[in-house]
C-alpha positions, 0 to 999 in steps of 0.5 A, a space after each residue: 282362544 277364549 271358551 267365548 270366542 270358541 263358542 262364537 266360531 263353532 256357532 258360526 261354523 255351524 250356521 253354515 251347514 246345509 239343512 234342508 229347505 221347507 217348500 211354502 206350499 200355496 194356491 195360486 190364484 185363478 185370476 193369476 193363471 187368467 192374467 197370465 194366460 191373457 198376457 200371453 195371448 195378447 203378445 202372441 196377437 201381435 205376433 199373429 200367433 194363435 191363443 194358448 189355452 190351459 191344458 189340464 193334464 200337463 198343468 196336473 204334471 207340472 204341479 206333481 213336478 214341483 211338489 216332487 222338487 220340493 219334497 226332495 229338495 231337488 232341482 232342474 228340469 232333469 232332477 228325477 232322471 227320467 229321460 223326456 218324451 219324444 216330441 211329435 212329430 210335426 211335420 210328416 212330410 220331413 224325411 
C-alpha cells in the first residue's frame, strides 16, 4: 500500500473513533415554555381534562437532569442509577 493511501485509511480510521459530544447549552424562550404549556392545555380541554401548570420545582430538577446528562455524556431516564421515587398513592380506598 502507497505512504498515501496509508495515510488516507489511518486518517479515515481515526475519524471514526468516539470523542466526546459538547452539549449546546441555551435559554429556552419564555414564550416557548407558554406556548407549550397553552397547547397542551387546549388538548386537554377538549378532552375534559384539567389545565396543567408549570411546577417550578420539578422544572429546576428536570433542567439539573439535562445539564448532568450533558455534562457526562449520558443518556436515558436511568443514566445516573438512582432508583425513581415512589408515586403517591392516589387513590387511598385501594387495598
Amino acid at each position: 500500500m502507497r505512504p498515501f493511501h496509508s495515510f488516507l485509511l489511518l486518517l479515515g480510521l481515526a475519524a471514526c473513533l468516539p470523542c466526546p459530544a459538547h452539549a449546546q447549552q441555551f435559554e429556552i424562550p419564555a414564550s416557548a415554555k407558554a406556548a407549550i404549556i397553552d397547547q397542551t392545555n387546549a388538548y386537554r380541554a377538549s378532552k375534559d381534562l384539567p389545565p396543567l401548570r408549570e411546577n417550578e420545582q420539578a422544572s429546576r430538577e428536570a433542567q439539573a437532569y439535562a445539564d448532568y446528562l450533558a455534562e457526562t455524556t449520558k443518556q436515558g431516564h436511568s443514566a445516573d442509577r438512582k432508583p425513581a421515587p415512589p408515586l403517591p398513592d392516589r387513590n387511598p380506598s385501594r387495598p
